[in-house]
N, CA, C and O atoms as a CHARMM CRD file, in Angstrom:
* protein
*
  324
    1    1 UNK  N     29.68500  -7.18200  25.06100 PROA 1      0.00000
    2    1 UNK  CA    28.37600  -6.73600  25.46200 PROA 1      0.00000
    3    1 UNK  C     27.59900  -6.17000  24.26700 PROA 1      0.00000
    4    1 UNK  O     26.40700  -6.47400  24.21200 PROA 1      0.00000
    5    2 UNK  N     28.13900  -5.33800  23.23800 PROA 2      0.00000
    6    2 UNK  CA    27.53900  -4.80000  22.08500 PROA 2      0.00000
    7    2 UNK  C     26.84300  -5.82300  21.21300 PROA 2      0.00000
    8    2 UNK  O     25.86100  -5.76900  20.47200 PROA 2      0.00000
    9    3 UNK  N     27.73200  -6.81300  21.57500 PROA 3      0.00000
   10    3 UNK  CA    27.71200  -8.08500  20.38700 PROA 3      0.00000
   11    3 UNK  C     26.35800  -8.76600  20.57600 PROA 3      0.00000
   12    3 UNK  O     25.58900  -9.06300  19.66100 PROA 3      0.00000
   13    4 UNK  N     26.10800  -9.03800  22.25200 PROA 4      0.00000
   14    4 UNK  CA    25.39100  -9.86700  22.40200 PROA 4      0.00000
   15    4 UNK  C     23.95800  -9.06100  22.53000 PROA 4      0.00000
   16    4 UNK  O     22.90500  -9.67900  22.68600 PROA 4      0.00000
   17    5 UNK  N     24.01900  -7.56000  22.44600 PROA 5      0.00000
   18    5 UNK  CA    22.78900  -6.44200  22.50800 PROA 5      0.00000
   19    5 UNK  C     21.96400  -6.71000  20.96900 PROA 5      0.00000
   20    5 UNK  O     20.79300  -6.92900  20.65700 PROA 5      0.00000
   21    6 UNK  N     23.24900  -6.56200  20.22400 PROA 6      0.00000
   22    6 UNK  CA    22.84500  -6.61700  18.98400 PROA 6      0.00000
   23    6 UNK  C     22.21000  -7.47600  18.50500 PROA 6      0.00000
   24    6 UNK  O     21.25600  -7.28500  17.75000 PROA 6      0.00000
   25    7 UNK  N     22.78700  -8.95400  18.99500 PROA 7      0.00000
   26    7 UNK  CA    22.21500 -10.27500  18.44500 PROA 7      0.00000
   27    7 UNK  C     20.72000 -10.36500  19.60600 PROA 7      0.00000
   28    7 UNK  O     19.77600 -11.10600  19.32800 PROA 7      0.00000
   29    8 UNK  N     20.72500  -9.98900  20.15800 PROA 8      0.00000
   30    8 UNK  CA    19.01600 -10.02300  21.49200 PROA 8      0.00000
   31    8 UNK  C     18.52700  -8.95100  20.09900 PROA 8      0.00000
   32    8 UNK  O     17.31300  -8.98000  19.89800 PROA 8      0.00000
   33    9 UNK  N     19.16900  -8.22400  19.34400 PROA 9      0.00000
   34    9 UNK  CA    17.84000  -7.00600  18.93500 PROA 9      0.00000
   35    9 UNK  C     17.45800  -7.85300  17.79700 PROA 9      0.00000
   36    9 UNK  O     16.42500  -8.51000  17.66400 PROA 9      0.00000
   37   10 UNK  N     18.56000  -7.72200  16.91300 PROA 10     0.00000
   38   10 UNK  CA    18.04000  -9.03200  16.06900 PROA 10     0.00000
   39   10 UNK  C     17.37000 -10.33600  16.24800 PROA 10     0.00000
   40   10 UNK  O     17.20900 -10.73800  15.09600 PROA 10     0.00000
   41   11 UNK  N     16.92900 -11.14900  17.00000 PROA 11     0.00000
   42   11 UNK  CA    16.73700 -11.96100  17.15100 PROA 11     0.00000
   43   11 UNK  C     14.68800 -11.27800  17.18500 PROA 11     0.00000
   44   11 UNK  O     13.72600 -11.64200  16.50900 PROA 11     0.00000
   45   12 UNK  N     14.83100 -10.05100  18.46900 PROA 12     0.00000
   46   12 UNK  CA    13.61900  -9.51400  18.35000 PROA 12     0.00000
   47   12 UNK  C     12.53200  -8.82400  16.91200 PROA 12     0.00000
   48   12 UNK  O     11.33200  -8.87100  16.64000 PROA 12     0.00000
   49   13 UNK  N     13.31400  -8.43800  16.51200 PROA 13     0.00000
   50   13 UNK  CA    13.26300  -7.73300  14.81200 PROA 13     0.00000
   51   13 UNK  C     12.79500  -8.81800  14.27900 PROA 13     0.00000
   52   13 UNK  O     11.63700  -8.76500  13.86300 PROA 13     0.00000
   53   14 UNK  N     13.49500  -9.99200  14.15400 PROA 14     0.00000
   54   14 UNK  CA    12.83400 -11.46000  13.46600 PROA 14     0.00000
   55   14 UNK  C     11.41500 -11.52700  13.74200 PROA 14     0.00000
   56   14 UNK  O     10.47000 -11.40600  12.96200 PROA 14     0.00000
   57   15 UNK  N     11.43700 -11.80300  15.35600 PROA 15     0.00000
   58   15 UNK  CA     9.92800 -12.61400  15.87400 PROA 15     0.00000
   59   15 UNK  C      8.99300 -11.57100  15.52700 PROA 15     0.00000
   60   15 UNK  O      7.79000 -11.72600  15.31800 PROA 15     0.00000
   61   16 UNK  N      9.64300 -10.50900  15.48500 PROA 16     0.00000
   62   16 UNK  CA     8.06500  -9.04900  15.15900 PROA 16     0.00000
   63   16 UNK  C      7.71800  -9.44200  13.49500 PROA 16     0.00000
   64   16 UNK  O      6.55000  -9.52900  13.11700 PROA 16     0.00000
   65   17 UNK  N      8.76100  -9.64000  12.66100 PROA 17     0.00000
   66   17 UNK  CA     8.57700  -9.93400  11.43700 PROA 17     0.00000
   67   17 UNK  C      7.74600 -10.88300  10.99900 PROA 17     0.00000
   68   17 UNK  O      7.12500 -10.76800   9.94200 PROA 17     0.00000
   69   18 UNK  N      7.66400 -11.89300  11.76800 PROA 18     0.00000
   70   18 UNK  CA     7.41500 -12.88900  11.35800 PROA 18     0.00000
   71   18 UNK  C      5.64100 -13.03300  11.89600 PROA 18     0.00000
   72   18 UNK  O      4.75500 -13.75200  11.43300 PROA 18     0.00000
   73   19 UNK  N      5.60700 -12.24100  12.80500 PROA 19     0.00000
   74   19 UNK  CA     4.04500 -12.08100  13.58800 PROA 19     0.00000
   75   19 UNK  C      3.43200 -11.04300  13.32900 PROA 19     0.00000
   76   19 UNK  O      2.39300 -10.80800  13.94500 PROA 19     0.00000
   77   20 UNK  N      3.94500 -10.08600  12.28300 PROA 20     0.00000
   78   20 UNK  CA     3.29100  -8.83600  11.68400 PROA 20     0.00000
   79   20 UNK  C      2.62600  -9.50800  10.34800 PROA 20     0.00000
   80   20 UNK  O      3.31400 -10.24300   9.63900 PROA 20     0.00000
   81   21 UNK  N      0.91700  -9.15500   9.95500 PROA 21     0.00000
   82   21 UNK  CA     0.29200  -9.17200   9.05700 PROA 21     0.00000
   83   21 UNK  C      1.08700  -8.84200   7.99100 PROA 21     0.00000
   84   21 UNK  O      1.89000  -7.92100   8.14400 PROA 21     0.00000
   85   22 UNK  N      1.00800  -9.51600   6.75300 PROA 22     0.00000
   86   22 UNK  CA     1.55600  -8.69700   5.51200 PROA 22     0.00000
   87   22 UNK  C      0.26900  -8.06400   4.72900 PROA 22     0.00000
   88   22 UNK  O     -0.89200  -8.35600   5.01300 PROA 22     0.00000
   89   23 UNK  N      0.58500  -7.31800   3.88600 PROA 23     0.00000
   90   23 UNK  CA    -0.21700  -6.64100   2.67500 PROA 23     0.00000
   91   23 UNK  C      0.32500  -6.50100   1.64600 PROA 23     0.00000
   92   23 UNK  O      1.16200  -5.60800   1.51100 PROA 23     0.00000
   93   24 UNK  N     -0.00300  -7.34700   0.63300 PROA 24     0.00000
   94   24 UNK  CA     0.51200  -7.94600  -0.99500 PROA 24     0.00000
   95   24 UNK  C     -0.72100  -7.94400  -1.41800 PROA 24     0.00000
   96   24 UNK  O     -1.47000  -8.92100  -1.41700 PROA 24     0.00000
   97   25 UNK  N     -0.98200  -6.81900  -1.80600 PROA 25     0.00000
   98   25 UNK  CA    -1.57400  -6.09300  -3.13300 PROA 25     0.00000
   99   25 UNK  C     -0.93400  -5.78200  -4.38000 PROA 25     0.00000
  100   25 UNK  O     -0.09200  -4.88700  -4.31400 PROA 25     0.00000
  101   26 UNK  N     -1.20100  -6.48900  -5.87600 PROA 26     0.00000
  102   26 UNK  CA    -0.51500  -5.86200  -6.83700 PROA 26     0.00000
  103   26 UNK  C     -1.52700  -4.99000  -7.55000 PROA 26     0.00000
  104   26 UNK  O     -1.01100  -4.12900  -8.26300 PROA 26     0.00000
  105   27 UNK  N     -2.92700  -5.01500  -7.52100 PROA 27     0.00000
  106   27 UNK  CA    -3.84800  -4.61600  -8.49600 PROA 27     0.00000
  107   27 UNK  C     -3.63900  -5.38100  -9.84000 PROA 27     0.00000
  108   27 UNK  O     -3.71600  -4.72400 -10.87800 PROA 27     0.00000
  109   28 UNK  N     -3.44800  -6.37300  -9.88700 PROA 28     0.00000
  110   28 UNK  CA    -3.46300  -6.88800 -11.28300 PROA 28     0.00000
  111   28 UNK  C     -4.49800  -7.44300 -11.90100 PROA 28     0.00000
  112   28 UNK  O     -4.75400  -7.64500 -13.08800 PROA 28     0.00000
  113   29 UNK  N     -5.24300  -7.73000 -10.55800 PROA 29     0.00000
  114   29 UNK  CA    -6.57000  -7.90600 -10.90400 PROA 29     0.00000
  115   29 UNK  C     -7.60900  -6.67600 -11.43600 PROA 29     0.00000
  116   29 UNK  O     -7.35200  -5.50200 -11.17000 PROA 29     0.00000
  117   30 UNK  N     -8.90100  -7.09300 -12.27400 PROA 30     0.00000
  118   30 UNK  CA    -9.64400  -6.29900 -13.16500 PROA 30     0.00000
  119   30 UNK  C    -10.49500  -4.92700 -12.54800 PROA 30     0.00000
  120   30 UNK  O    -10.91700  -3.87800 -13.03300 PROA 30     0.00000
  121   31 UNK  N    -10.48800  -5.84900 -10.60300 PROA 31     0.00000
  122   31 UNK  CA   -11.93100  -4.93600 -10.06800 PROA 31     0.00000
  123   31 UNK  C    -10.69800  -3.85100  -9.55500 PROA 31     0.00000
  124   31 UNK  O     -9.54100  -4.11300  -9.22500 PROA 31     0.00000
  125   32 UNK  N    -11.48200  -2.39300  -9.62800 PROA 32     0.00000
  126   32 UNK  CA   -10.60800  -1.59100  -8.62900 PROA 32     0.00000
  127   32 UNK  C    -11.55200  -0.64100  -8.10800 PROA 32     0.00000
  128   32 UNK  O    -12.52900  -0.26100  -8.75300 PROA 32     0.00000
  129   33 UNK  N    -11.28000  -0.26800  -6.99000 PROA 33     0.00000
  130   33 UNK  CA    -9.98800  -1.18200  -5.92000 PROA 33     0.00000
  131   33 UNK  C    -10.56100  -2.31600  -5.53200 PROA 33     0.00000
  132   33 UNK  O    -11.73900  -2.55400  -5.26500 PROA 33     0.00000
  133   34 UNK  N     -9.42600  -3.13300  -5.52400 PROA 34     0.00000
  134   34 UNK  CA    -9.43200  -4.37000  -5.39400 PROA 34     0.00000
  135   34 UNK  C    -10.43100  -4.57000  -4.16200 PROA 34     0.00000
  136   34 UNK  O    -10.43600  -3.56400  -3.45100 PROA 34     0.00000
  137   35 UNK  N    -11.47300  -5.81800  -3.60400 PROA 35     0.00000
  138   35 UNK  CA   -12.41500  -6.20300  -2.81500 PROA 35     0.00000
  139   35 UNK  C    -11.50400  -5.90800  -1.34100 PROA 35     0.00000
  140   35 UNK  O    -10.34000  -6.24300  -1.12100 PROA 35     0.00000
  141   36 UNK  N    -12.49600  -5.13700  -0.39300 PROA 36     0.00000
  142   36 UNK  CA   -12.36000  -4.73300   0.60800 PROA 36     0.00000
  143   36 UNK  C    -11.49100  -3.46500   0.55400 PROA 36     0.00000
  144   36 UNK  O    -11.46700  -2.99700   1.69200 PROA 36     0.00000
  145   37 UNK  N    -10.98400  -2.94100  -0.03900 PROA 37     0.00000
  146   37 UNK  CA   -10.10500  -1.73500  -0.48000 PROA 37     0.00000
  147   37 UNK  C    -11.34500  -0.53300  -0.62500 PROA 37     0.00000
  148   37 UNK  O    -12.51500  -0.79200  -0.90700 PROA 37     0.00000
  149   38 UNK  N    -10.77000   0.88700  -0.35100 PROA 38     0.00000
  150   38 UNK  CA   -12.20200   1.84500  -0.31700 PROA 38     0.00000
  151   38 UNK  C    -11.67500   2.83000  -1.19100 PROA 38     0.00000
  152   38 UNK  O    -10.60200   3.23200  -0.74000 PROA 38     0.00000
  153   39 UNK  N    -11.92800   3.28200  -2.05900 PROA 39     0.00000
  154   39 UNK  CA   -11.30800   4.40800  -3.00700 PROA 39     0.00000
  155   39 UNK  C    -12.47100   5.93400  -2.63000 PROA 39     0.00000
  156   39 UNK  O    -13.61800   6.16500  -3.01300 PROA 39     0.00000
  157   40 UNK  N    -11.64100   6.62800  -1.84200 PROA 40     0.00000
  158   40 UNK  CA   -12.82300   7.87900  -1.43300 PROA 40     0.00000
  159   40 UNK  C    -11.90800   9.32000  -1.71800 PROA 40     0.00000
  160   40 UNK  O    -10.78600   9.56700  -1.27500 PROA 40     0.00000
  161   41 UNK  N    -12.77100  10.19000  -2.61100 PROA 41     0.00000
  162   41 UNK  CA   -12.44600  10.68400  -2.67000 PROA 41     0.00000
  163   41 UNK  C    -13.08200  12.61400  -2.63800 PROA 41     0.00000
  164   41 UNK  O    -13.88400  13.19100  -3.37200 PROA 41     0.00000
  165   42 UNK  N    -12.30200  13.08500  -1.49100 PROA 42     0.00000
  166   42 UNK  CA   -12.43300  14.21500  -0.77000 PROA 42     0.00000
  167   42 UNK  C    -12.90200  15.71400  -1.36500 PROA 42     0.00000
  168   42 UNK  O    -13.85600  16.45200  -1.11800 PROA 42     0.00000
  169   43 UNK  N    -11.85700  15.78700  -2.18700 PROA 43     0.00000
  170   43 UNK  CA   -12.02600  16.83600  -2.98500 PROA 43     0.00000
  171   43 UNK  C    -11.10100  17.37100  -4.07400 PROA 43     0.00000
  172   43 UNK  O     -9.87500  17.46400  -4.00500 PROA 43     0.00000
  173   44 UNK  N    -11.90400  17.71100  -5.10600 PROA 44     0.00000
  174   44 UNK  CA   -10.98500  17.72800  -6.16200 PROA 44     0.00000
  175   44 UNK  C    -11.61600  16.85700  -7.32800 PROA 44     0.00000
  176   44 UNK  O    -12.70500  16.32700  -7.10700 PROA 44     0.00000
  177   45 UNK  N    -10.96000  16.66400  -8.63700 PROA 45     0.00000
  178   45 UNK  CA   -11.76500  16.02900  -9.25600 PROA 45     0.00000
  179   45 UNK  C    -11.41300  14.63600 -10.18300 PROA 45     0.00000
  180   45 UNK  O    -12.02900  13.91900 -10.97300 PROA 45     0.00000
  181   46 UNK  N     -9.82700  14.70700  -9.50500 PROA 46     0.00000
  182   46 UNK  CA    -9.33900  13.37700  -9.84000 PROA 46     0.00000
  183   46 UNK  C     -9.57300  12.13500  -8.92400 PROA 46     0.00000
  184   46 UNK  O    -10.06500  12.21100  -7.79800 PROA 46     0.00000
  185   47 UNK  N     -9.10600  10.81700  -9.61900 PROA 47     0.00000
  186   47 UNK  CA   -10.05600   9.92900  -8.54000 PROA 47     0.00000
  187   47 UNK  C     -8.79500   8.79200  -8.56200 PROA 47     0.00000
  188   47 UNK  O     -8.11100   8.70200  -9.58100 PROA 47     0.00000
  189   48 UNK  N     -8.51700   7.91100  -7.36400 PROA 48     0.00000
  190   48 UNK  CA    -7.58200   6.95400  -7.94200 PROA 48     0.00000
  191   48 UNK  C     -7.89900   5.83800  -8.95200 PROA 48     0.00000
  192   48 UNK  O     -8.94500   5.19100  -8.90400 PROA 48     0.00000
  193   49 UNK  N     -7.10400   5.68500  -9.70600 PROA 49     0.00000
  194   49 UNK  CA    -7.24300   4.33700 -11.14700 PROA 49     0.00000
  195   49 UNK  C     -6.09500   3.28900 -10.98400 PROA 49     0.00000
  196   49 UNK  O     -5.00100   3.30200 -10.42100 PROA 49     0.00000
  197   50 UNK  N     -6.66000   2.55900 -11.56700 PROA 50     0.00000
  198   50 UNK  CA    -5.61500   1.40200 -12.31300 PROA 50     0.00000
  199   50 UNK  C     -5.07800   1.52000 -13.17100 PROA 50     0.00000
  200   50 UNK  O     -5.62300   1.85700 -14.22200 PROA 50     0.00000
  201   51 UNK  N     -3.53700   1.24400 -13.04300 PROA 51     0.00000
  202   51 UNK  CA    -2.76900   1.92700 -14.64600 PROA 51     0.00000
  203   51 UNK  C     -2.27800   0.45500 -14.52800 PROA 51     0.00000
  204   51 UNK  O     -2.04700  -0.22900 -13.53100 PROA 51     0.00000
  205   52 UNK  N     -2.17600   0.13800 -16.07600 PROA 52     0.00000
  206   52 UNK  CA    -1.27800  -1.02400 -16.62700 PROA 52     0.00000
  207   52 UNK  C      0.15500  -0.49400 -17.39000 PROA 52     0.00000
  208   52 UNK  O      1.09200  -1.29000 -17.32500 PROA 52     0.00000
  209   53 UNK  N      0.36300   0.63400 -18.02000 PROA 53     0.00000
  210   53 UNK  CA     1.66900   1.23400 -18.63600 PROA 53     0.00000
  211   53 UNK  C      2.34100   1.96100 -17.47000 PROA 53     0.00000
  212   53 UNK  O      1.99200   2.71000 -16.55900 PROA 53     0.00000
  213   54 UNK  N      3.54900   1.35400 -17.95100 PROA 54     0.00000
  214   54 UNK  CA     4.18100   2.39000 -16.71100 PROA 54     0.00000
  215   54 UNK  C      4.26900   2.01800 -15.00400 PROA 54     0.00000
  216   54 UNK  O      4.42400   2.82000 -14.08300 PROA 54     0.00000
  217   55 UNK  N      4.11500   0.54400 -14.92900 PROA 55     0.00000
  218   55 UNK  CA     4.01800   0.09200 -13.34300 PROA 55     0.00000
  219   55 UNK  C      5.68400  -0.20700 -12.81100 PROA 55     0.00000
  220   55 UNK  O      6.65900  -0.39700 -13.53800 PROA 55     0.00000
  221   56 UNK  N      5.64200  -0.18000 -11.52700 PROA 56     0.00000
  222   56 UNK  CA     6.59000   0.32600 -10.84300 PROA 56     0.00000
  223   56 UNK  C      7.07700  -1.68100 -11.03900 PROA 56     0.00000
  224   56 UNK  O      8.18200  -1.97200 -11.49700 PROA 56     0.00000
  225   57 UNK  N      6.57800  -2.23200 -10.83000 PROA 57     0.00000
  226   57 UNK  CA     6.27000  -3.76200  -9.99600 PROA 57     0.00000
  227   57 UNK  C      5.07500  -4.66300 -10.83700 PROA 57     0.00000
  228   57 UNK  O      4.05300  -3.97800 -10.87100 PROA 57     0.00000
  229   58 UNK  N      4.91600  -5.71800 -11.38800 PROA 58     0.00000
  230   58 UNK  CA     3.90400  -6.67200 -11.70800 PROA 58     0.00000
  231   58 UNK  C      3.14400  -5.44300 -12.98300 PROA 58     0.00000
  232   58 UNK  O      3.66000  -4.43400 -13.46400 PROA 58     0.00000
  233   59 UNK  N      1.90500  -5.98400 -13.20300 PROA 59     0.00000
  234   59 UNK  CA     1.87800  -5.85500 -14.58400 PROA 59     0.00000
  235   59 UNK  C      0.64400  -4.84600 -14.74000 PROA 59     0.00000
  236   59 UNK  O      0.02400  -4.53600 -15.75800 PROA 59     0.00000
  237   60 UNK  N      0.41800  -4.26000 -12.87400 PROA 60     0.00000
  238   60 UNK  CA    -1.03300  -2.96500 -13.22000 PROA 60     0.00000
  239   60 UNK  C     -0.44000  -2.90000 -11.55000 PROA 60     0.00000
  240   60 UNK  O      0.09400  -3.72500 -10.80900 PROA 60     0.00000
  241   61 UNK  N     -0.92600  -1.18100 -11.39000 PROA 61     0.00000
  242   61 UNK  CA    -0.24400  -0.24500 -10.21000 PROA 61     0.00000
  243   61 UNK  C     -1.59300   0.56800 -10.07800 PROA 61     0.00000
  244   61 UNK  O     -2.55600   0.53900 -10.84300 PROA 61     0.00000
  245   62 UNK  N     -1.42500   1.30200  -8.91800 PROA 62     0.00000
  246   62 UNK  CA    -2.71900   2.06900  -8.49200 PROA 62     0.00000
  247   62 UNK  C     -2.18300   3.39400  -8.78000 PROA 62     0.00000
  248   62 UNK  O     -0.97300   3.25500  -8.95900 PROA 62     0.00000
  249   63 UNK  N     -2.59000   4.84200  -8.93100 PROA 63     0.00000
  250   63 UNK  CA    -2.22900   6.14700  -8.94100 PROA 63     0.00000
  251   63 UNK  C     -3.20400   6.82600  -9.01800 PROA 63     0.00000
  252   63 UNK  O     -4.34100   6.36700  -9.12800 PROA 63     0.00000
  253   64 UNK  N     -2.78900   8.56300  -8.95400 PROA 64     0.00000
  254   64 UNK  CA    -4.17100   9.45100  -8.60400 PROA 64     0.00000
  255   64 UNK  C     -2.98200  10.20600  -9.45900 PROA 64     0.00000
  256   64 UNK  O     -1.76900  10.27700  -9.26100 PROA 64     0.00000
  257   65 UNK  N     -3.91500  10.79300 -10.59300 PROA 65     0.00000
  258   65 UNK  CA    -3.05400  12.55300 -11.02600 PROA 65     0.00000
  259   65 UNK  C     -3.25300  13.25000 -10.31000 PROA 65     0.00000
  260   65 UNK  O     -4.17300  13.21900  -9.49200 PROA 65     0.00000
  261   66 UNK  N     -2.07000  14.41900 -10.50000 PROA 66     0.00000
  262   66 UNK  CA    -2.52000  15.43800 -10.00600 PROA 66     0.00000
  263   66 UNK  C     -3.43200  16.53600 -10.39500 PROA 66     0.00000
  264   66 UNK  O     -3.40800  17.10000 -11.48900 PROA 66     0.00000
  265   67 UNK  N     -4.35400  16.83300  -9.27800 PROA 67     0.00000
  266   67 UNK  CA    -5.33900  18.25400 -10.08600 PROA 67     0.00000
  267   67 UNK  C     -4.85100  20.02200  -9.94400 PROA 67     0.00000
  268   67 UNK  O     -4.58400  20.61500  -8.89900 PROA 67     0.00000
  269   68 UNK  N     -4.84900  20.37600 -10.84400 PROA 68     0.00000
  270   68 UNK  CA    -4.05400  21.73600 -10.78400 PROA 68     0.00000
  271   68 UNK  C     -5.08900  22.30200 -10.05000 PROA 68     0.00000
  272   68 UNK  O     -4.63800  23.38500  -9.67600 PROA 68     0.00000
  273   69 UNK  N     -6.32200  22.16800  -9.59600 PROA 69     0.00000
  274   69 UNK  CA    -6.75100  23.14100  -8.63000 PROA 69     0.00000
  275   69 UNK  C     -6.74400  22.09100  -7.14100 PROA 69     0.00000
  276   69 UNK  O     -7.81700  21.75100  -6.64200 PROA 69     0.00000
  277   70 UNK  N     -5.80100  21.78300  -6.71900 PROA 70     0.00000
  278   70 UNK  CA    -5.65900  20.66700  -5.80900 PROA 70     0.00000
  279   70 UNK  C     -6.81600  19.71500  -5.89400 PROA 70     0.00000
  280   70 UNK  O     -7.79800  19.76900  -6.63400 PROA 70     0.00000
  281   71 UNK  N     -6.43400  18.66800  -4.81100 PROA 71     0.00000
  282   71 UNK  CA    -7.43000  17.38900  -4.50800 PROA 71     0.00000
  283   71 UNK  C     -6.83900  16.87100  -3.22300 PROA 71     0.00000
  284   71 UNK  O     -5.70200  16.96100  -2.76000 PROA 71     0.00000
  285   72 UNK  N     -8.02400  16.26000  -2.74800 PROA 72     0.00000
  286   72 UNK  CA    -7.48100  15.47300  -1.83700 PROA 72     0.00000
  287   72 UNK  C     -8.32200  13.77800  -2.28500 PROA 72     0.00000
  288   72 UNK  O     -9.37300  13.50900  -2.86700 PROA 72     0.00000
  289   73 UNK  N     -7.47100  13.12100  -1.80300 PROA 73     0.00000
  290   73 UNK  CA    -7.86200  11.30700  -1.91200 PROA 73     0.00000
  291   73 UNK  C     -7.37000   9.96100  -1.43000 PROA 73     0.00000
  292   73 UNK  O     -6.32700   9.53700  -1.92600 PROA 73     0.00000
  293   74 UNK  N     -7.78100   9.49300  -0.83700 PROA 74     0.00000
  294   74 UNK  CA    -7.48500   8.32100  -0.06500 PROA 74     0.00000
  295   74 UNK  C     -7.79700   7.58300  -0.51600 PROA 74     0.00000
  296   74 UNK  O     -8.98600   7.61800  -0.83500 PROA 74     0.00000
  297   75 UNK  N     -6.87300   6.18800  -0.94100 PROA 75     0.00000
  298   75 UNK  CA    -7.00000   4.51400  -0.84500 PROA 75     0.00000
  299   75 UNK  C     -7.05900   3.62100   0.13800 PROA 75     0.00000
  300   75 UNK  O     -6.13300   2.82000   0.01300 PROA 75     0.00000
  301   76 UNK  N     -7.72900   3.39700   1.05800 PROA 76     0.00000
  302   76 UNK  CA    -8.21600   3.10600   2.00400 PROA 76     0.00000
  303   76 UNK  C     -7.53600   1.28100   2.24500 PROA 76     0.00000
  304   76 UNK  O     -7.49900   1.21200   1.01700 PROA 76     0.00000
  305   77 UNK  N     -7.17100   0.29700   2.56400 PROA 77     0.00000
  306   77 UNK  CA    -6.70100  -0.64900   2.36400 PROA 77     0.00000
  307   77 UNK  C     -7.64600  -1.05800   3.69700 PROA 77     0.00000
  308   77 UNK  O     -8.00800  -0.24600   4.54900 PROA 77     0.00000
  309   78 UNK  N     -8.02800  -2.78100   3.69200 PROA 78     0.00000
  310   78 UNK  CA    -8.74500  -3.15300   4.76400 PROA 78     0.00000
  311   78 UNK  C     -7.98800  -3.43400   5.73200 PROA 78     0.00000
  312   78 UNK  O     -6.76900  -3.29100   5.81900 PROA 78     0.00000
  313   79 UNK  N     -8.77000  -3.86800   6.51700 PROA 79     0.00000
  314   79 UNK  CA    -8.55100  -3.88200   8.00300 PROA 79     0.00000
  315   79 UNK  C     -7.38100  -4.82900   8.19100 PROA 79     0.00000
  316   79 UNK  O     -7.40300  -5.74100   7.36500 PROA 79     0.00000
  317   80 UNK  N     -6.08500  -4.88600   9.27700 PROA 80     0.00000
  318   80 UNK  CA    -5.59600  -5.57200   9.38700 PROA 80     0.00000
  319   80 UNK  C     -5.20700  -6.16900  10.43600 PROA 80     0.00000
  320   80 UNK  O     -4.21700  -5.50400  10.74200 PROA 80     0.00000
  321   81 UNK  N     -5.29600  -6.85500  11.08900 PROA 81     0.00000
  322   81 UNK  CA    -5.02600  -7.55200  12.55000 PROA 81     0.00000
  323   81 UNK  C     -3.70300  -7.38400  13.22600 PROA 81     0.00000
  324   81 UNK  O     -3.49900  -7.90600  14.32200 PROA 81     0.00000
């Protein structure tokens, strides 16, 4: 009975996978944030950028420093179905 719970969950886990939107953003491109992306920022006086040194993944990454008198800031990503 475990066996066959497991293989029904898995089987479900697949079909969600496979019918969930992806989001593959690298920023490697020049504009930032990248088209349809919203860079807003709240308070504080740092802002998010594009870094090329130092990326986690591909060859430019997004980041916000930190501000020693705090900040707040959101990268906003578009809409997704």
């Amino acid at each position: 009975m475990k066996k066959q719970l497991f293989f029904l969950m898995a089987i479900i886990f697949a079909i969600q996978g496979w019918t969930q939107p992806t989001l593959n953003e690298g920023f490697e491109g020049t504009t930032f944030p990248p088209n349809d992306w919203t860079s807003v920022n709240v308070s504080g006086s740092v802002n998010w950028a594009r870094y090329t040194s130092s990326t986690p993944r591909g060859t430019a990454s997004a980041s916000v420093n930190y501000g020693s008198s705090g900040h707040e800031n959101w990268l906003i990503t578009p809409n997704l179905n």
